[in-house]
C-alpha positions as CSV (number, residue, x, y, z in Angstrom):
1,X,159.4,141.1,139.8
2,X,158.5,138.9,136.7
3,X,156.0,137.3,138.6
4,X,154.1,140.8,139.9
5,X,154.0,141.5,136.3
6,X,152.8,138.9,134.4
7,X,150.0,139.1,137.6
8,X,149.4,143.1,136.7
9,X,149.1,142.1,132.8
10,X,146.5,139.2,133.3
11,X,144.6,141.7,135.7
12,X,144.6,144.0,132.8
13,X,144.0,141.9,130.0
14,X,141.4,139.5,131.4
15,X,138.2,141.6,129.9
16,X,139.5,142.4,126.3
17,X,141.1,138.5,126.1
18,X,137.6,137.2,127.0
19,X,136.0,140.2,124.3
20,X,138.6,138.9,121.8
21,X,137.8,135.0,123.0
22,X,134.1,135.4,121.9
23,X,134.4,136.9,118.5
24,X,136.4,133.8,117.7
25,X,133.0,131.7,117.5
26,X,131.6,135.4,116.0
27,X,130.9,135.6,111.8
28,X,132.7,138.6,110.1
29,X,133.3,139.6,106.9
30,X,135.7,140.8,104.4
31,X,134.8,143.0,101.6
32,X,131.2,142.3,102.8
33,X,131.3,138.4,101.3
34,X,134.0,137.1,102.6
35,X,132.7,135.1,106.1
36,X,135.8,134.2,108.6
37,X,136.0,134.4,112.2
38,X,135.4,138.3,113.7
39,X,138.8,137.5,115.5
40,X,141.4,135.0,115.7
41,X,143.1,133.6,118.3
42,X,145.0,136.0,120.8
43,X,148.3,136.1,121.8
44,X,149.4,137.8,125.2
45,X,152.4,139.4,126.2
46,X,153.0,140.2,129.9
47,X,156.7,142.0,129.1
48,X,154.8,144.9,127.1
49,X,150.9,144.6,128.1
50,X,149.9,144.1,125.1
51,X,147.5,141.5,123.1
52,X,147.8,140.5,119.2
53,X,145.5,139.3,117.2
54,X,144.0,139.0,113.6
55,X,140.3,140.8,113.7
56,X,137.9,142.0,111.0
57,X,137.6,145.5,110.4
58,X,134.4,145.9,112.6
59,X,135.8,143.8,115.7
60,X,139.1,146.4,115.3
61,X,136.1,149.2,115.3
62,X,134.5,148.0,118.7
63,X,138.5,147.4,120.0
64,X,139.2,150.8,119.5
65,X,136.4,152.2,121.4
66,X,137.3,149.9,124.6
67,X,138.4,152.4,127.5
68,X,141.0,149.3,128.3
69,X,143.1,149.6,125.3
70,X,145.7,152.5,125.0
71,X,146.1,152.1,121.5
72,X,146.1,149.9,118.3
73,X,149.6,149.2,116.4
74,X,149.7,147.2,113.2
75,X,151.6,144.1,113.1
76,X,154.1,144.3,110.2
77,X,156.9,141.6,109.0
78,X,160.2,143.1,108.1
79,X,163.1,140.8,106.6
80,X,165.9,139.9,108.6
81,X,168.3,141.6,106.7
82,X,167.1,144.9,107.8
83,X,166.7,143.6,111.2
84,X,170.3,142.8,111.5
85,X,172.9,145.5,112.2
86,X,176.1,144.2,110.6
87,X,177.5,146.4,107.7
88,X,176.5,146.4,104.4
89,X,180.1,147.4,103.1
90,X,183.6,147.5,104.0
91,X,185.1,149.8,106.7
92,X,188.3,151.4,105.4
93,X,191.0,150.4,107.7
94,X,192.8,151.7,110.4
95,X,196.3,153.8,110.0
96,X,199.1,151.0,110.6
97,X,200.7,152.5,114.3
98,X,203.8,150.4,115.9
99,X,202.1,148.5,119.2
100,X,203.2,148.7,122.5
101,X,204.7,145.3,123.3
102,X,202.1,143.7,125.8
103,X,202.3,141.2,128.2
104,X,200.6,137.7,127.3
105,X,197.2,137.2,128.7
106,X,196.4,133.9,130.8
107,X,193.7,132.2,128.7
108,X,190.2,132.1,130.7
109,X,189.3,128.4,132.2
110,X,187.5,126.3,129.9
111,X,189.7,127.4,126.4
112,X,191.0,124.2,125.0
113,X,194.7,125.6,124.1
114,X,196.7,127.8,126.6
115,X,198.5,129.2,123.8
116,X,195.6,130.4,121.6
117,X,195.3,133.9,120.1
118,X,193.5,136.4,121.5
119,X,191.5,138.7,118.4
120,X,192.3,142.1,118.8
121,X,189.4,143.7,119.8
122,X,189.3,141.3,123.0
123,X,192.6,142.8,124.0
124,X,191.3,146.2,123.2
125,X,189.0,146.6,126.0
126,X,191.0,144.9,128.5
127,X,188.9,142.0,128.5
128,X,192.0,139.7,129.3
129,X,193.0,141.6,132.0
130,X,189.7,140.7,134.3
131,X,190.2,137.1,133.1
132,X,193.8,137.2,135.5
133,X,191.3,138.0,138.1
134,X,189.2,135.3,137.8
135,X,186.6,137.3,136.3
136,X,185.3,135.6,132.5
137,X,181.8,135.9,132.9
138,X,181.6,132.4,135.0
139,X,178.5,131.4,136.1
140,X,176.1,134.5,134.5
141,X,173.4,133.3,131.2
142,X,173.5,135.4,128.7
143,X,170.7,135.8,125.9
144,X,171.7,136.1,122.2
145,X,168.6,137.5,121.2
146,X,169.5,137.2,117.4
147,X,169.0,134.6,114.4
148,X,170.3,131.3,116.1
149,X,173.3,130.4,117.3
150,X,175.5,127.2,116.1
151,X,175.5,125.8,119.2
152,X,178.5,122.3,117.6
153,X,180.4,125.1,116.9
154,X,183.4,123.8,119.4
155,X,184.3,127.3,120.8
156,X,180.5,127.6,121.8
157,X,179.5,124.3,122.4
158,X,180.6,124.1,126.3
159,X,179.1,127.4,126.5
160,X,175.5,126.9,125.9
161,X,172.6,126.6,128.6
162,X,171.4,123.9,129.2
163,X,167.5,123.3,128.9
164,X,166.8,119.5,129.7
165,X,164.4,117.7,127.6
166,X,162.2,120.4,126.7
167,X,164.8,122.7,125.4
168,X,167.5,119.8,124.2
169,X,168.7,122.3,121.7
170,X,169.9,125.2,124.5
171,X,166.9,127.8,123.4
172,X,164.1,128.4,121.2
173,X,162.8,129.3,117.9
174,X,160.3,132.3,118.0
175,X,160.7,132.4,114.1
176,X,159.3,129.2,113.5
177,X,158.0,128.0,116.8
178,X,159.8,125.2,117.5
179,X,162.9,124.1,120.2
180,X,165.7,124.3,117.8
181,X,167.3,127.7,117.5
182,X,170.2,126.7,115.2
183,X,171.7,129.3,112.9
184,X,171.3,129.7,108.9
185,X,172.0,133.3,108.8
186,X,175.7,133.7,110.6
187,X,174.9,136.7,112.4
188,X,173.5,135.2,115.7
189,X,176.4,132.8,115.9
190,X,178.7,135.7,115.4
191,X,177.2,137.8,118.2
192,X,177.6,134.9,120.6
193,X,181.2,134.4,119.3
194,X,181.9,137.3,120.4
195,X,180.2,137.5,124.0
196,X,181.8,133.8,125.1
197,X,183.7,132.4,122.0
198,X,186.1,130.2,124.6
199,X,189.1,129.3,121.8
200,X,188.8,126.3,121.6
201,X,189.5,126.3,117.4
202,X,192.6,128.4,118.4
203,X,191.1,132.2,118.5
204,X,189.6,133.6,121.6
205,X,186.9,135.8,120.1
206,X,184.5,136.4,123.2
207,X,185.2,139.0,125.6
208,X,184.0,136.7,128.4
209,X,184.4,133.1,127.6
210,X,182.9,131.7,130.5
211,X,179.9,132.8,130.1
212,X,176.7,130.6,129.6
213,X,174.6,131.3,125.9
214,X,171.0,131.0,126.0
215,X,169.7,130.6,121.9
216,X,167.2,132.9,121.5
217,X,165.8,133.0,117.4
218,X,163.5,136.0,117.0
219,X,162.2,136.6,113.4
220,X,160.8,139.6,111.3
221,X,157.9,140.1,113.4
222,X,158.2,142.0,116.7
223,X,155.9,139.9,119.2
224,X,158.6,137.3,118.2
225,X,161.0,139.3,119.7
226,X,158.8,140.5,122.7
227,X,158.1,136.1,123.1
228,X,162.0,135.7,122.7
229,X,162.9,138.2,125.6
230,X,160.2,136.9,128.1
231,X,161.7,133.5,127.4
232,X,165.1,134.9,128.3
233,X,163.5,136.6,131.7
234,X,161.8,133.6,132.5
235,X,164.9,131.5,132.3
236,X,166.4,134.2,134.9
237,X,169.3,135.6,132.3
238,X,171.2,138.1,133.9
239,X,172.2,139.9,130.5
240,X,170.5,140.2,127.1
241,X,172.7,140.9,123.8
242,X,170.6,141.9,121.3
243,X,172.2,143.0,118.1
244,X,169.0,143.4,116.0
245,X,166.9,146.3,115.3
246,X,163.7,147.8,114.2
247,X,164.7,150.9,111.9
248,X,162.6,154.3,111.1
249,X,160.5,154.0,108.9
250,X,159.3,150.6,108.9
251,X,156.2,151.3,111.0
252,X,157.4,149.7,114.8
253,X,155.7,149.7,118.0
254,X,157.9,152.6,119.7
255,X,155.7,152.7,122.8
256,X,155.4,148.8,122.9
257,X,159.2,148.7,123.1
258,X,159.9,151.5,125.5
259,X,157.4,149.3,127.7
260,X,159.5,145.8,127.1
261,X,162.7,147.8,127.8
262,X,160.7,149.2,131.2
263,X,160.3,145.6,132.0
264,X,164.1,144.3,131.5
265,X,165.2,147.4,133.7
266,X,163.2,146.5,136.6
267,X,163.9,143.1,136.5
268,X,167.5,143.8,137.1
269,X,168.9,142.3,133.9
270,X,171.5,144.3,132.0
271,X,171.0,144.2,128.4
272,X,173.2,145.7,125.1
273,X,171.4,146.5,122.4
274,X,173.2,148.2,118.9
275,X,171.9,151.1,117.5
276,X,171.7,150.2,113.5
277,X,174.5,151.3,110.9
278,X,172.2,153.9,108.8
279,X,174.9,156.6,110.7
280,X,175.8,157.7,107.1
281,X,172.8,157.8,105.3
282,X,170.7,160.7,107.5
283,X,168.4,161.4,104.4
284,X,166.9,158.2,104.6
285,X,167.5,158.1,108.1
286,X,166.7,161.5,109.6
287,X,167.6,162.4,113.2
288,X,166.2,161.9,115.8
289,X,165.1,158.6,114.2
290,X,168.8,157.7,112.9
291,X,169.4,155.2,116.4
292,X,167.1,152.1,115.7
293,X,165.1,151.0,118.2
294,X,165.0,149.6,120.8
295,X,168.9,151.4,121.0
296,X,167.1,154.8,121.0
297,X,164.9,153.8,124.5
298,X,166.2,155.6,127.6
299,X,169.0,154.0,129.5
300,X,169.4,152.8,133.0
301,X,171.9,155.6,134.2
302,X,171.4,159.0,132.7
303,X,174.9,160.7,132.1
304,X,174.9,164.3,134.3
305,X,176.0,166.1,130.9
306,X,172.2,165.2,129.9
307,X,170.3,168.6,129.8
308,X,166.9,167.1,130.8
309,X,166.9,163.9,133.2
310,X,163.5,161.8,132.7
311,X,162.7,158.1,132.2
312,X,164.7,155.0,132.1
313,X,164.8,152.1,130.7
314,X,167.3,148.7,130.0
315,X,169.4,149.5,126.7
316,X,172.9,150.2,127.2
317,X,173.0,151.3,123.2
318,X,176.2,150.7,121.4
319,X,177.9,152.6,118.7
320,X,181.1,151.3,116.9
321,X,184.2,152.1,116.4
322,X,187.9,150.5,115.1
323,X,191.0,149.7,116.2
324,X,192.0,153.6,116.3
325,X,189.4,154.2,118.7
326,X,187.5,156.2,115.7
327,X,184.0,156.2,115.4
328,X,183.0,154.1,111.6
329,X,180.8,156.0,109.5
330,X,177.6,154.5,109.4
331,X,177.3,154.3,113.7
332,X,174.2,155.4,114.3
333,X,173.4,159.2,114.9
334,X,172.1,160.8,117.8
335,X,169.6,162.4,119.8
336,X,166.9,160.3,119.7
337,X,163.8,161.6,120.1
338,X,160.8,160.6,122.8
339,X,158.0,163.7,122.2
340,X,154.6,161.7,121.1
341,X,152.2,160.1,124.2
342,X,152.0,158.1,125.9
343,X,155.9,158.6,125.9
344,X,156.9,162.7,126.1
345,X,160.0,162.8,128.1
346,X,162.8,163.3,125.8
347,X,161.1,166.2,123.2
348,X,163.3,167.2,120.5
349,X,163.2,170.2,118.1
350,X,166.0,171.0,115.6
351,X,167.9,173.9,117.4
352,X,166.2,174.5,120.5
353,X,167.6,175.2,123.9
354,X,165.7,172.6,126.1
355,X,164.1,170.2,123.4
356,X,167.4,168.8,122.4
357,X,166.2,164.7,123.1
358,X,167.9,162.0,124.6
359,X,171.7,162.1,124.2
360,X,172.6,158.3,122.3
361,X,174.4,156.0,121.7
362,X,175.7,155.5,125.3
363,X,179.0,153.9,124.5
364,X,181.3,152.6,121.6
365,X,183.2,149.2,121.4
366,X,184.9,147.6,118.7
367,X,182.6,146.7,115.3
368,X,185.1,147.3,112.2
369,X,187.2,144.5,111.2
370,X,186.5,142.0,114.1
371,X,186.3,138.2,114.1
372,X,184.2,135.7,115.8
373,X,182.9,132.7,115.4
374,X,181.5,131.0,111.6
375,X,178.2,129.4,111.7
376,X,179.3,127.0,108.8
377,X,182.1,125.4,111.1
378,X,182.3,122.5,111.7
379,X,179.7,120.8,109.1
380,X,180.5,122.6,106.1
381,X,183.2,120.9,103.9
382,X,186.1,123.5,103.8
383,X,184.5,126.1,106.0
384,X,186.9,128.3,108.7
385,X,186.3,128.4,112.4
386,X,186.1,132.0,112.2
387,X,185.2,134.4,110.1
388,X,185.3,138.7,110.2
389,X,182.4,140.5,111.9
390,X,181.6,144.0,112.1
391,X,178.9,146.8,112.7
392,X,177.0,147.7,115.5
393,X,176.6,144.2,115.4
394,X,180.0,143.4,116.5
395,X,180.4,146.4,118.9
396,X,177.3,145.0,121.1
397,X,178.4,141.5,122.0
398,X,181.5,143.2,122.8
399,X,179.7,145.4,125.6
400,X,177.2,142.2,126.2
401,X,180.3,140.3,127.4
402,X,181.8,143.3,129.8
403,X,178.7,143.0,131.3
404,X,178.8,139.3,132.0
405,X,182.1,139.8,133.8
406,X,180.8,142.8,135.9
407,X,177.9,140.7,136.5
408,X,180.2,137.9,137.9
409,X,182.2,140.4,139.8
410,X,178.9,141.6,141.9
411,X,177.8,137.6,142.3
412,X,181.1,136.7,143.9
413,X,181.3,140.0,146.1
414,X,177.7,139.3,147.4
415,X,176.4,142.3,145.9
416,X,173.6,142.8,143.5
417,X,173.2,143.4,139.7
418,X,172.2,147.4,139.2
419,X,172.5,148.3,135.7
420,X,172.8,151.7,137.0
421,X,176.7,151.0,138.6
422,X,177.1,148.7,136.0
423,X,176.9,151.6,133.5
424,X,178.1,154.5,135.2
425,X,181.3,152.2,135.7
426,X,181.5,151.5,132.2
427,X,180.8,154.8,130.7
428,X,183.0,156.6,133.5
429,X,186.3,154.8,132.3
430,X,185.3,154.7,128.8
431,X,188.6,156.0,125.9
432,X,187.2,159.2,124.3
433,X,187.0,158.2,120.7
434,X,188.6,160.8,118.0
435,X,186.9,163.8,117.4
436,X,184.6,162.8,121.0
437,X,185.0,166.8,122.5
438,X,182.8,166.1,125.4
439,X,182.8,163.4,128.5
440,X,179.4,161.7,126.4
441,X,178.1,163.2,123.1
442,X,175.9,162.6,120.8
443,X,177.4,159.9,118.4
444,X,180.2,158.8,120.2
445,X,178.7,158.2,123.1
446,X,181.0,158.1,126.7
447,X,183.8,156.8,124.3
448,X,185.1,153.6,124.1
449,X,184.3,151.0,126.7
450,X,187.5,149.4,128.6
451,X,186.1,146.8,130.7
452,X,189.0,146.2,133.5
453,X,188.9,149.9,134.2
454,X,185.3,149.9,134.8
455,X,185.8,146.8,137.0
456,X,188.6,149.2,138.9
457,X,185.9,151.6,139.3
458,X,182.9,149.9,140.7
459,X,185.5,148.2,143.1
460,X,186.5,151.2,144.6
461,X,182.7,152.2,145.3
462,X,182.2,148.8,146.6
463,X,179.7,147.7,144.1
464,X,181.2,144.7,143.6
């Protein structure tokens, strides 16, 4: 499938990239004294059809009256910090409630100590209980699309991919274009604590600890992004965790994201993406622009409750919630809205019968007060293994690593990956979160995921 489209993009491409290729030895001008080049070098990307480049005001004018180019989107760079979606602030926490005693989980192969802790929000969803089946996420690449990942970290580093000599450091750098995607921020290493964080430090933070981590580093630019994620489908990933997103209004490319998202859907990969923490803060954050993108693109099963059934794309978009199963505050706020060509299937119009949008997030997993793994461990003097997580951030990875153990389940039945099952199974057996009325709603979502009852029922369809 990646193949037949990079084909379709170069077929489509070819004429403007050889336009573009000639105005680079062309002489333009800025503020009409300025000489530079009428164009600069182009970029393509086959995962959204598009080209980037840097042209002068008349090259953008001839560009725009090409009958091959949909549309022109300006490139903007947004820090990270509004890019990443853990919280700003302290979630209050949960009501004290005397636990159920529970049995003791075996420990997934690979974890260094059998009697390590298990963090909470692991147990939560059940995670432990697919591990007694064999089921941690074995033998299924996952793609931390985030900033970096601390790959010496010791609970991550037997669970990195392994690139050879061109990629010795287990991904890339889109930020700064280079072959080391090691972590200075914290947040990428957290995200990929939490999808395959094996224990070995003495907490068991990911949900499916024998997973594999590709390190994909994406900066404040989006073709860095779209560059990261066709890195990640070339490298045949079978799920992408992506807890980063572009928020209203900072000026994205909505149509040039609904196309990557088209893209990761037909290629089969599964792929959890957050939804942004601006739940609370609607004046800034309006609805139907209150889920950031690419958490507000069209899923790949549509939940029957939904009033209006149109396109679909790869996000499975996550809201958060805490260890009471109630929704935090900030989660983003739903519909989303898809009413503007070239995209016009999910209209929505405050208080009208039919124009309601498209119903988000599509599920909730645990975000407030989690823990994964600490970017500054082991090389910092004094520094923790672990540190607390939270967000929509935290609630992704959580969802990233249910769907590396239901991709494993499908491998070792001989069955294929369809995100479809894979989310009908997972939004089918979700927990209804409190004050969640319907079976999926706007904000909460299909509830809470639990990933061994989803397992249980793709079984009993014979999915996997």
């Amino acid at each position: 499938m990646v193949e037949s489209v990079k084909a379709a993009a170069d077929a489509a491409q070819a004429d403007l990239l050889d336009y573009l290729g000639s105005q680079t030895a062309a002489t333009g001008f800025t503020d009409d004294e300025v000489s530079v080049p009428a164009a600069a070098a182009a970029e393509a990307f086959w995962i959204t059809n598009a080209v980037g480049t840097r042209v002068t005001a008349a090259t953008l004018r001839d560009v725009l009256r090409r009958p091959d180019v949909a549309y022109v989107d300006l490139s903007r760079h947004v820090p990270v910090a509004e890019l990443i979606d853990a919280p700003t602030r302290a979630a209050k926490p949960a009501p004290r409630r005397k636990a159920a005693p529970a049995r003791k989980p075996k420990r997934p192969p690979g974890a260094a100590d059998d009697d390590a802790a298990t963090t909470w929000s692991v147990r939560h969803i059940n995670a432990p209980l697919c591990w007694q089946l064999g089921l941690t996420g074995k033998g299924v690449l996952v793609a931390v699309v985030d900033t970096g990942v601390n790959y010496t970290h010791p609970d991550l580093r037997k669970r990195m991919w392994k690139g050879g000599a061109q990629y010795p450091k287990h991904g890339y750098d889109f930020e700064n274009g280079d072959n080391d995607p090691a972590d200075d921020n914290g947040h990428g290493t957290a995200t990929a604590g939490q999808v395959a964080g094996d224990g070995t430090s003495g907490t068991g933070t990911g949900v499916a600890p024998g997973a594999t981590i590709l390190a994909v580093r994406v900066g404040g630019v989006e073709r860095n992004f779209w560059k990261g994620l066709q890195f990640a489908l070339d490298r045949r990933v079978q799920v992408v965790s992506m807890s980063m997103t572009w928020k209203y209004p900072s000026g994205l490319d909505y149509p040039g994201w609904r196309r990557v998202c088209e893209t990761i859907l037909a290629a089969g990969v599964l792929h959890a993406n957050s939804i942004g923490n601006q739940g609370d803060d609607l004046t800034v954050y309006p609805v139907p622009f209150n889920i950031a993108t690419p958490g507000n693109c069209p899923s790949p099963w549509l939940h029957p409750s939904l009033p209006i059934a149109a396109g679909k794309a790869s996000p499975i978009s996550v809201g958060a919630t805490d260890s009471a199963d109630r929704l935090a505050p900030y989660s983003g706020r739903g519909p989303a809205a898809w009413g503007t060509p070239p995209y016009t299937d999910y209209p929505y119009t405050a208080g009208h019968a039919t124009q309601v949008g498209l119903l988000k997030p599509d599920v909730c997993a645990p975000g407030p007060g989690t823990t994964s793994c600490n970017h500054l461990f082991p090389g910092t003097p004094g520094a923790k293994p672990y540190r607390s997580f939270g967000g929509t951030s935290a609630a992704t990875p959580h969802v990233g690593g249910c769907l590396a153990i239901l991709a494993q389940a499908c491998r070792l039945a001989g069955q294929p990956v369809v995100p479809a099952r894979v989310q009908e199974a997972l939004e089918r057996t979700a927990k209804r979160v409190q004050g969640q009325a319907a079976d999926k709603e706007n904000h909460y979502g299909a509830g809470r995921v639990d990933v061994y009852a989803a397992y249980g029922y793709g079984k009993k369809k014979g999915w996997w």
